[in-house]
C-alpha positions as CSV (number, residue, x, y, z in Angstrom):
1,X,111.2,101.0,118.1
2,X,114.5,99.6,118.4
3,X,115.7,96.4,116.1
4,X,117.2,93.8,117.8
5,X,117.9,90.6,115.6
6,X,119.3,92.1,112.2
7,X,121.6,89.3,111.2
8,X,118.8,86.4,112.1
9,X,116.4,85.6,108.7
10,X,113.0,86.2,108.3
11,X,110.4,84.3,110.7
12,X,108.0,81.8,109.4
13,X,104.6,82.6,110.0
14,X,103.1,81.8,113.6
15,X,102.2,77.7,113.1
16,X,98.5,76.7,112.0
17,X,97.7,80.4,111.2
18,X,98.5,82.1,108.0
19,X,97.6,85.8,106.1
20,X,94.3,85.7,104.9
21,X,94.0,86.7,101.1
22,X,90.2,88.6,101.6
23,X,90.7,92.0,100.1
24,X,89.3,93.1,97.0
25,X,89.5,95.9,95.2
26,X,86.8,98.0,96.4
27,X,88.1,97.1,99.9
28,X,91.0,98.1,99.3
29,X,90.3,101.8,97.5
30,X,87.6,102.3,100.4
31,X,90.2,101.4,103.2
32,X,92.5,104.1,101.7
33,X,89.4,106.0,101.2
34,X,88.6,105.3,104.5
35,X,91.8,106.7,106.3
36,X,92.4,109.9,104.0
37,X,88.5,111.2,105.0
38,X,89.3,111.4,108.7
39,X,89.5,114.8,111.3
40,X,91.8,116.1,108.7
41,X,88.8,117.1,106.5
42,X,87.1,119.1,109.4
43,X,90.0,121.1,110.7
44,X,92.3,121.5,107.4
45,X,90.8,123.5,105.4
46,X,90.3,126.1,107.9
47,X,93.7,126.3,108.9
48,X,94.6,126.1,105.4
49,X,92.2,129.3,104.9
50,X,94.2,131.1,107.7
51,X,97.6,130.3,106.6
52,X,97.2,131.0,102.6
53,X,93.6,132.4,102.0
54,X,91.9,131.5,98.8
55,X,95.1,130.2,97.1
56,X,94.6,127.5,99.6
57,X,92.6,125.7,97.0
58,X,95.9,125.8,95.0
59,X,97.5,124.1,98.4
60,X,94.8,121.4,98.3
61,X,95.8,121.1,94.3
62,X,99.7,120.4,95.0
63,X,99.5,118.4,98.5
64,X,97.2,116.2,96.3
65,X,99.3,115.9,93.4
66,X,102.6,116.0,95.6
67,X,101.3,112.9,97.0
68,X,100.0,111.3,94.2
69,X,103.6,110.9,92.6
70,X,104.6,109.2,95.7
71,X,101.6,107.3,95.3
72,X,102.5,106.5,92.1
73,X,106.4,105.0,92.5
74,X,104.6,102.9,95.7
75,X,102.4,101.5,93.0
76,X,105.1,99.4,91.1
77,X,107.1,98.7,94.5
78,X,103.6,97.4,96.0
79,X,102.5,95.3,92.7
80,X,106.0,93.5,92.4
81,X,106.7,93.4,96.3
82,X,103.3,92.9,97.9
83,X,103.1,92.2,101.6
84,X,102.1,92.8,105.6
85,X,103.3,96.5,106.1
86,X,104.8,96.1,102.6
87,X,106.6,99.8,102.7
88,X,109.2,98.2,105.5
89,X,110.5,95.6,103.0
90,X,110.9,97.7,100.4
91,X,114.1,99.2,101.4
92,X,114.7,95.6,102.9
93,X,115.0,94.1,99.3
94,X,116.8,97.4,97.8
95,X,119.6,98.0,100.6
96,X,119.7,95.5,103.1
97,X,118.7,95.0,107.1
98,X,119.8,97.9,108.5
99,X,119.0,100.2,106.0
100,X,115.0,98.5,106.9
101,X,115.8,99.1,110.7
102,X,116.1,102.6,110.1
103,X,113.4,103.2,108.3
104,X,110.8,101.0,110.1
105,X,111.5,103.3,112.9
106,X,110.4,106.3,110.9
107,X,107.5,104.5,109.6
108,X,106.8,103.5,113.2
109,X,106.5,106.8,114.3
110,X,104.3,108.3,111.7
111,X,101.9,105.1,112.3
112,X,101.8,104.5,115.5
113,X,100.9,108.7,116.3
114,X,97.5,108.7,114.0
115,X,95.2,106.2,116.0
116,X,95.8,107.8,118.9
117,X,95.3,111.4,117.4
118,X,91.9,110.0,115.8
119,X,90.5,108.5,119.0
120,X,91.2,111.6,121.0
121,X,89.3,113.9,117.7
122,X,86.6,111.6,118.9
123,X,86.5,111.9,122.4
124,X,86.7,115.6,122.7
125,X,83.9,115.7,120.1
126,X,82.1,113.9,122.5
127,X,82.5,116.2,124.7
128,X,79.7,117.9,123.5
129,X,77.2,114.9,123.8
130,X,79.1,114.1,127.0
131,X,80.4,116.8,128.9
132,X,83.2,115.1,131.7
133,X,85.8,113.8,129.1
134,X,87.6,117.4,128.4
135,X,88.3,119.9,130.9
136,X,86.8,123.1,129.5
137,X,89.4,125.4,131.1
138,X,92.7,123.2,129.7
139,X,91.2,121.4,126.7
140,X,93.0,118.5,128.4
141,X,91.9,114.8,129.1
142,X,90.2,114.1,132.7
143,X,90.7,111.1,134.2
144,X,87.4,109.9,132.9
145,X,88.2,110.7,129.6
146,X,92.0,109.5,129.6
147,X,89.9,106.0,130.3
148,X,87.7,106.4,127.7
149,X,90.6,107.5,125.7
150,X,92.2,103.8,126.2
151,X,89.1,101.9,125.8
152,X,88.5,103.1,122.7
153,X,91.4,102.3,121.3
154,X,91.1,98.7,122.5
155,X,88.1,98.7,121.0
156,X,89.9,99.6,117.3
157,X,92.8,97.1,118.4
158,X,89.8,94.6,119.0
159,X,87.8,94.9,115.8
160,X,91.5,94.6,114.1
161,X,92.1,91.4,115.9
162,X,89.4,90.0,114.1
163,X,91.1,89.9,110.8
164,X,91.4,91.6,107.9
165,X,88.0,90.5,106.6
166,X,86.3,92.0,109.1
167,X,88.0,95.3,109.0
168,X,87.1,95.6,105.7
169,X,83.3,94.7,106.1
170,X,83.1,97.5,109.1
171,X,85.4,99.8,106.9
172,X,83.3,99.6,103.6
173,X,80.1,100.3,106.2
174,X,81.8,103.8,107.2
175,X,83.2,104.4,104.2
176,X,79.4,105.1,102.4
177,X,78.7,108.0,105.3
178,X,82.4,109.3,104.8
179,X,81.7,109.9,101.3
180,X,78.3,111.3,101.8
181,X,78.5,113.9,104.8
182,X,81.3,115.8,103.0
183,X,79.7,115.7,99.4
184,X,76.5,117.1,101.0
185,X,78.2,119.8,103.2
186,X,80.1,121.0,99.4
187,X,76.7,121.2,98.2
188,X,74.5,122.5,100.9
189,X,76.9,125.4,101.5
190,X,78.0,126.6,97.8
191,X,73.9,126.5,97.5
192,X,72.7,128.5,101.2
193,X,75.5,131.1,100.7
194,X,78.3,131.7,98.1
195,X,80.0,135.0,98.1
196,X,82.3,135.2,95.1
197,X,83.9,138.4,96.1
198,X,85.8,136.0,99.4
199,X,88.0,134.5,96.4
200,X,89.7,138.8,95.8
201,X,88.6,141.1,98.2
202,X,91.6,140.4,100.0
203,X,93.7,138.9,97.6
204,X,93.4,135.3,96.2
205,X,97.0,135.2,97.8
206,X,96.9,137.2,100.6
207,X,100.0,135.7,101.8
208,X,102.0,135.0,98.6
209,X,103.2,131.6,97.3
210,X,105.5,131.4,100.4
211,X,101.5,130.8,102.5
212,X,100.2,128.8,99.8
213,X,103.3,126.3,99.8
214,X,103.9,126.3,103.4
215,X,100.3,125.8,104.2
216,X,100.7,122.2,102.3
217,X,102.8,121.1,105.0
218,X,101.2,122.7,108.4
219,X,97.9,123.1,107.7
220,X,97.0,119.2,107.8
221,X,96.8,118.8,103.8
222,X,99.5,116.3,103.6
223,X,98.1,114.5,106.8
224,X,94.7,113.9,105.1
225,X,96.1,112.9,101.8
226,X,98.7,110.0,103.5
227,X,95.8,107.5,104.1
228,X,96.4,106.0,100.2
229,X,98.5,103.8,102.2
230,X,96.6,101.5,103.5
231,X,96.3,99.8,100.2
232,X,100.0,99.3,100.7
233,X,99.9,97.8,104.0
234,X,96.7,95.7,103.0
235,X,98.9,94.1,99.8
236,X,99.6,91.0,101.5
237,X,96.0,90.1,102.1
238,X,94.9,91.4,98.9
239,X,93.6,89.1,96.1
240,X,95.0,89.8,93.3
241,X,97.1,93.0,94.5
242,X,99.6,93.2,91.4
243,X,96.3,94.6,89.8
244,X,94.2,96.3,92.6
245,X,96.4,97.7,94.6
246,X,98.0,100.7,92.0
247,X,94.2,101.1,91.4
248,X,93.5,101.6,94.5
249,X,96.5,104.1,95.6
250,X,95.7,106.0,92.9
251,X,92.1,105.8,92.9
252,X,92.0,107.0,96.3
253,X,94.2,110.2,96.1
254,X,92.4,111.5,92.7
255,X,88.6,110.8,94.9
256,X,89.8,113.1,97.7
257,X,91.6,115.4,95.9
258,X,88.5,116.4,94.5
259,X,86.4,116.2,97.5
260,X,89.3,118.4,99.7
261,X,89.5,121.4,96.4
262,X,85.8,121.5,96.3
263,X,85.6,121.4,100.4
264,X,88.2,124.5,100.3
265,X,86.1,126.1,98.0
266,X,82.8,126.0,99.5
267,X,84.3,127.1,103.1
268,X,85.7,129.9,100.9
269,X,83.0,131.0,99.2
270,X,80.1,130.4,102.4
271,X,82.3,133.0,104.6
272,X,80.8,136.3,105.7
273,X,82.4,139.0,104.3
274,X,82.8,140.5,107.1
275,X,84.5,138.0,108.8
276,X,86.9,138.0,107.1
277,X,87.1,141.8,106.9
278,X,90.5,141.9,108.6
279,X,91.9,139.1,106.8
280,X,92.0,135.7,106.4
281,X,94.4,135.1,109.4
282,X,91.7,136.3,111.6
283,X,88.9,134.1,110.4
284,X,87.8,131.7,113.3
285,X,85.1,129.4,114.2
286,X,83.9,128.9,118.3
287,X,83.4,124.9,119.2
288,X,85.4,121.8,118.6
289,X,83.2,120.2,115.5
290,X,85.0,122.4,113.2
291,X,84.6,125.7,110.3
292,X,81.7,123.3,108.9
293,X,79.1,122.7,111.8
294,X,80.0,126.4,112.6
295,X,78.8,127.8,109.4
296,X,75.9,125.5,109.2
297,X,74.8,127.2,112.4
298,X,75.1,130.1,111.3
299,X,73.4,129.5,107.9
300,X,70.4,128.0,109.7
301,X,71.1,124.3,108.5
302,X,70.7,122.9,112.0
303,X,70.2,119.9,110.1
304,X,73.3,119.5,108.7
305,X,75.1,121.1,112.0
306,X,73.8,117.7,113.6
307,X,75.0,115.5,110.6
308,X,78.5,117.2,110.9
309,X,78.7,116.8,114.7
310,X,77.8,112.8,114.0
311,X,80.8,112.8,111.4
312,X,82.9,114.5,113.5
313,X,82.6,111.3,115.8
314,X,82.6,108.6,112.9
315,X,85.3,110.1,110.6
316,X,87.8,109.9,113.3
317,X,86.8,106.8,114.6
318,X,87.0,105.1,110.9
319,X,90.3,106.4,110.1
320,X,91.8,105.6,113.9
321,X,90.1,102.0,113.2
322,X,92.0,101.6,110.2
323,X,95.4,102.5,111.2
324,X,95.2,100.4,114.6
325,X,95.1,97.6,112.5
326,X,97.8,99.0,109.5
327,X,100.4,99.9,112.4
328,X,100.1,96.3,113.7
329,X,101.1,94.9,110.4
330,X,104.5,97.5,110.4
331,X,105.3,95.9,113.5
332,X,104.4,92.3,112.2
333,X,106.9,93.3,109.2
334,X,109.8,93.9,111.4
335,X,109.1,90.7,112.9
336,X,109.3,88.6,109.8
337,X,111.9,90.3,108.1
338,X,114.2,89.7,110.7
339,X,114.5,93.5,111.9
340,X,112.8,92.9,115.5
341,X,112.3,90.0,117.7
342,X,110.2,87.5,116.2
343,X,107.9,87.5,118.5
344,X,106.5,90.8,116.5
345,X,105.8,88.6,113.3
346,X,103.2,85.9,115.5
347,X,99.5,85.6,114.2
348,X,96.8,84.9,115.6
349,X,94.0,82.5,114.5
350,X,92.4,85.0,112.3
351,X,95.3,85.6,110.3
352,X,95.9,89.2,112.1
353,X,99.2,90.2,113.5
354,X,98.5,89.7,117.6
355,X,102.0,91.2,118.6
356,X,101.5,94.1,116.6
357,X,98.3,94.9,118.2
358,X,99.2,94.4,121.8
359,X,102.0,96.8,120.8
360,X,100.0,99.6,118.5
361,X,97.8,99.5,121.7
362,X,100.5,100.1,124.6
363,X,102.3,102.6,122.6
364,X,99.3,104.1,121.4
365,X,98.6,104.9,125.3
366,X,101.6,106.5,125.7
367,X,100.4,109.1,123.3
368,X,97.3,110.4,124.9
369,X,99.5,112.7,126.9
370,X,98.9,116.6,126.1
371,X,99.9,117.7,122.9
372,X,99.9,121.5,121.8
373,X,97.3,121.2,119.1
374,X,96.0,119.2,116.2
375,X,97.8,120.9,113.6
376,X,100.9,120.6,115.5
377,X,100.1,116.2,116.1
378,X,99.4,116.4,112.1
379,X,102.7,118.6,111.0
380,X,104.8,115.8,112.9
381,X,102.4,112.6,111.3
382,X,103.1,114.5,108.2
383,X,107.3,114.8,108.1
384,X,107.5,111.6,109.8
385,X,105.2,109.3,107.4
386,X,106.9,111.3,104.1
387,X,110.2,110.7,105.4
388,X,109.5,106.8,105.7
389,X,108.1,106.8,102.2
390,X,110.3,108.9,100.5
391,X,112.4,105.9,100.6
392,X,110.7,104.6,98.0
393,X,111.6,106.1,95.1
394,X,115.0,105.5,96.0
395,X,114.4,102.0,96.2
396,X,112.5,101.6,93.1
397,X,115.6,102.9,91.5
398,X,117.9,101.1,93.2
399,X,116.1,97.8,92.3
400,X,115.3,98.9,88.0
401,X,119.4,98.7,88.3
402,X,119.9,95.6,90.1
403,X,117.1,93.9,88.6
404,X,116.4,95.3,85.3
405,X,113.1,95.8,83.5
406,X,114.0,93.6,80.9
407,X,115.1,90.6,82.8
408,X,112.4,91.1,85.6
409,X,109.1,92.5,84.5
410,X,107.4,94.1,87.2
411,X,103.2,93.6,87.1
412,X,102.9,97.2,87.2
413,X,105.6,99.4,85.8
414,X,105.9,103.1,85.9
415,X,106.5,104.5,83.1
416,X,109.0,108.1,83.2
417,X,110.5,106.5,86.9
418,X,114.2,107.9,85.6
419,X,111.7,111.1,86.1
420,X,109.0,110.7,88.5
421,X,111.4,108.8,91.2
422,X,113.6,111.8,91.6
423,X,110.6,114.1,91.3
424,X,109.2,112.1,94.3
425,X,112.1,112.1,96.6
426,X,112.4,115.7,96.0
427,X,108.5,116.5,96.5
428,X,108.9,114.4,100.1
429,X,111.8,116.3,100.4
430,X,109.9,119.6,100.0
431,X,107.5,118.3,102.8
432,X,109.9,117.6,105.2
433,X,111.4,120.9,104.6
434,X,108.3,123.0,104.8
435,X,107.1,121.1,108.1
436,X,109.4,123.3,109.9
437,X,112.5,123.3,112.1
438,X,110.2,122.3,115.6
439,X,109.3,119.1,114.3
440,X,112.3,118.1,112.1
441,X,114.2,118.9,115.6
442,X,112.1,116.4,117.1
443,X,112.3,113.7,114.3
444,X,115.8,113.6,113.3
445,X,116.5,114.0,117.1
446,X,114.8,111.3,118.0
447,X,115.7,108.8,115.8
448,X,119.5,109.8,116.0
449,X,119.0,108.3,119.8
450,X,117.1,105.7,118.5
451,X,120.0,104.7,116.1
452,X,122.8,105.0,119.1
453,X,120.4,102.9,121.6
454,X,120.4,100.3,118.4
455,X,124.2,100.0,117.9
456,X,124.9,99.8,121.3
457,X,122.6,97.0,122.0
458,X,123.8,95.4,118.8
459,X,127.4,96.1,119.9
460,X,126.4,94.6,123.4
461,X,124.7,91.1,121.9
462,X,127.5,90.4,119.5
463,X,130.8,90.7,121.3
464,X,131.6,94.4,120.7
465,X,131.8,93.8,117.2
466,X,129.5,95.4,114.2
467,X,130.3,93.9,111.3
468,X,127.1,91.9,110.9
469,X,125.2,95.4,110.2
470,X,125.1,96.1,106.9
471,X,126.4,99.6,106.6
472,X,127.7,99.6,103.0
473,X,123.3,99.8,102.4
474,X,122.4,102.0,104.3
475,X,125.2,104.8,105.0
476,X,123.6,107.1,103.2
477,X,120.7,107.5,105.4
478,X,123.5,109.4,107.6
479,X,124.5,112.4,105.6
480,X,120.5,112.3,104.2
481,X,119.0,112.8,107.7
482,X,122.0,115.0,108.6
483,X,121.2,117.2,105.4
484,X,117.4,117.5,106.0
485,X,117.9,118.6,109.3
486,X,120.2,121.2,108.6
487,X,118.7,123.3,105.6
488,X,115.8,123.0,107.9
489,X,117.7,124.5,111.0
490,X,118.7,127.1,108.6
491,X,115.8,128.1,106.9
492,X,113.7,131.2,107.4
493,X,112.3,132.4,110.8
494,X,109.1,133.7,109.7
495,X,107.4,130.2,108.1
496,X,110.3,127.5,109.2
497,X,111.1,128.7,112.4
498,X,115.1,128.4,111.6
499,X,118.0,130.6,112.0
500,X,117.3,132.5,108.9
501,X,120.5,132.4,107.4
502,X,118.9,130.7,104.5
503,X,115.5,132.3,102.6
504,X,112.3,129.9,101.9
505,X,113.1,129.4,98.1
506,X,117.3,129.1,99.0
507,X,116.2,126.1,101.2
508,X,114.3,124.8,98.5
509,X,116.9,125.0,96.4
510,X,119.1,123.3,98.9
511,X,116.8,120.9,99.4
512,X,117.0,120.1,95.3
513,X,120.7,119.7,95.5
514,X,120.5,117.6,98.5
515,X,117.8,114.9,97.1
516,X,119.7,114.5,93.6
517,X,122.8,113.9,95.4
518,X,121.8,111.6,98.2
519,X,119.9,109.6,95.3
520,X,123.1,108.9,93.5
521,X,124.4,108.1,96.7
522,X,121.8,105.5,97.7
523,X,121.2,103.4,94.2
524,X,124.6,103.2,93.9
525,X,124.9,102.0,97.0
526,X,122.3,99.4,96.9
527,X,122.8,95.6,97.2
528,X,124.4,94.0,94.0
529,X,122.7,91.2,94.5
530,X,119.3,91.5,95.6
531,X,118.4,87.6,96.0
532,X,115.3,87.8,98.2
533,X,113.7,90.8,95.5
534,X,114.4,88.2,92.7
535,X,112.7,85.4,94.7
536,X,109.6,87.7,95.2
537,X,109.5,88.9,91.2
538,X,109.4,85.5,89.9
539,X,106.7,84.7,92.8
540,X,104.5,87.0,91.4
541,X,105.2,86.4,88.0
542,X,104.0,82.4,88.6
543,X,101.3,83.9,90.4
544,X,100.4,86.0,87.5
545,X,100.5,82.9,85.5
């Protein structure tokens, strides 16, 4: 999504409409809870099963906490910098337009891919109910149900044109049966059948720690765990976000972490034995509804097989719902903080960002073309929705130095950040790294055209000349996105699909050095004087007050 007016200021709000301030704090913790209990909960923990065996629940353990530190730097960046797709002005306030540019494109990415993903979950589920949608020798779309397909996200695109407050009602509604069917399924399978000897007949780690860490990235772990953001994109509608929103980030992560470990371990532990007989990476369930369903079937829970077949329609459809609406308000953010046209930042009479809808909805078509498989949608969701929000931690440090603690109190303040922001950055690092050499081609690829398509249009519009840009901010990103992409390209064969020249844990390593050096790199590059964060500090402190 290229940027086309970096040097103008940030657009007013659309005349006679304004953001409407409706979300509480359960809204808010359900909307994350919402997003993160989506397909990923019926495919991951199979392919998570497959790639690292029983040590997956160890997988579930550390994409959960991985995430949470992220969650938690977000927190103090959210409470002191609240807004409409908040996580674009973060880097905004910290390094300046173009350094915002870049990264709303990443952010863009990861976004816009999800509801798109979600709705097709939901259609070839459907299938099932109503056979026409999917052909059964391709798995692709038919006509008939690449028009369902569309409709259905218009339908989310509608319901998110409504506002924020009725989002939240429809997303509260959903969010009681999204906590319910998977809390059941833990407890009717670890109760029909549990066969301890699954956790060490083969091994708890049949496929050493390399599997168990790889599997965090590939399996769809981090993918279901990335819906805490939603609080973050909700801030600016929020009613008293300095205090609900870290709440709610972190409330939401710690809910399904539990749910996803416990999930792992039931699958686990309800397996045949001897289906598993010649190994893990064998184990397989017929039908599109998922491990869950299939074992239920088997089991003789026919009731719960139905139950799961509903979910595997409404959890798709309630986490596709959601981020129709928290892709909109990235695109709104561009608009009003002067890194698109402003045209992106208009809003309609509800309060909800009409541009960014039209747009989440057109692009969102685009994406119903045939994709390899789920776990290869989720791997690229993942890298590319880490790599926007591994930003953050740099940001958070840039703006403790520019605006420090002491002069500017933040509502919520992290306490350890000169520890947890590097441990963050790292962690996304780690992320990006294990997603694998296919999709970090694709990524860094794409945005590297996306970035010459920018500066030639900028060049273009402004006489040949580039000075306006505000390079001395973002620089960095250069060598950082070069970095990634090359330890990646190098990595092992076997799990990251590189050259080999460089083993799993050497990458790692590499990937240590890398994020500790580009993080010196970026604070100190940051701007001196950060006028619009100041603005925003002492806004929420009066508000506060």
């Amino acid at each position: 999504m290229a940027s086309v007016h970096i040097d103008v200021p940030p657009p007013a709000a659309t005349p006679g409409h304004s953001i409407r301030k409706a979300a509480g704090i359960w809204s808010l913790l359900f909307a994350s809870l919402t997003a993160i209990i989506g397909s990923g909960w019926l495919f991951a923990p199979l392919t998570a099963a497959t790639q690292a065996g029983p040590a997956s629940i160890l997988s579930w353990a550390i994409g959960g906490a991985a995430i949470l530190v992220l969650a938690f730097v977000n927190a103090e960046l959210t409470s002191a910098f609240p807004g409409m797709g908040a996580v674009i002005t973060f880097p905004k306030l910290s390094h300046g337009h173009l350094a915002a540019a870049v990264v709303s494109w990443v952010v863009f990415l990861g976004y816009v891919t999800v509801a798109p993903a979600e709705v097709l979950a939901v259609v070839t589920y459907a299938n099932n109910y109503l056979p026409g949608m999917v052909d059964a020798k391709t798995s692709l779309l038919t006509d008939t149900g690449m028009a369902v397909s569309i409709a259905l996200l218009g339908v989310f695109i509608l319901i998110n044109a409504w506002g924020v407050r009725a989002l939240l009602r429809l997303g509260n509604t959903l969010m009681i049966w999204k906590l319910v069917i998977p809390i059941l399924t833990i407890a009717a399978l670890m109760i029909a059948s549990f066969h301890v000897g699954n956790f060490t007949s083969q091994g708890f780690a049949p496929f050493g720690a390399q599997g168990t860490i790889a599997a965090i990235a590939t399996s769809g772990i981090v993918f279901s765990y990335l819906g805490f953001r939603q609080a973050i994109e909700l801030s600016g509608e929020a009613t008293n976000p300095q205090r609900d929103v870290p709440i709610a980030i972190i409330g939401s992560v710690l809910i399904a972490g539990v749910i996803f470990v416990m999930l792992e371990v039931a699958l686990i532990g309800a397996v045949n034995p001897s289906d598993i007989a010649q190994g893990w990476a064998k184990l397989h369930f017929t039908g599109v509804s998922g491990p869950f369903a299939g074992l239920a079937v088997i089991l003789g829970m026919s009731w719960l097989a139905i139950l799961l077949y509903i979910d595997a329609v409404v959890s798709p459809a309630g986490t596709g719902l959601v981020y129709g609406g928290t892709t909109a308000r990235v695109v709104y953010a561009t608009g009003r903080d002067g890194l698109s046209t402003p045209w992106f930042a208009k809003l309609n009479r509800n309060g909800a960002p009409s541009a960014g809808l039209w747009i989440t909805w057109i692009v969102g078509i685009l994406f119903f073309l045939p994709f390899p498989s789920w776990q290869k949608i989720v791997t690229f969701i993942s890298s590319a929705t880490v790599l926007g929000y591994g930003i953050g931690p740099v940001a958070l440090m840039t703006l403790r130095r520019s605006l420090p603690l002491g002069s500017y109190p933040r509502p919520f303040t992290l306490k350890g950040a000169n520890l947890w922001a590097p441990l963050a950055f790292i962690v996304a690092n780690f992320i990006i790294y294990w997603s694998g050499a296919g999709t970090d081609n694709f990524l860094f690829g794409g945005l590297a055209l996306i970035f010459v398509l920018f500066v030639l249009y900028q060049a273009a519009t402004h006489g040949g000349k580039l000075g306006h840009l505000q390079w001395k901010g973002a620089w960095w990103l250069a060598p950082y996105f070069f970095a990634m992409w090359l330890v990646t390209y190098l990595g092992p064969k076997d799990l990251i699909g590189g050259t080999g020249l460089l083993t799993f844990y050497q990458g790692m390593v590499a990937v240590v050095i890398i994020s500790i050096a580009i993080m010196a790199l970026a604070v100190a590059s940051g701007l001196p004087e950060p006028e619009e964060a100041r603005e925003m500090i002492a806004m929420t402190g009066r508000t506060r007050g």
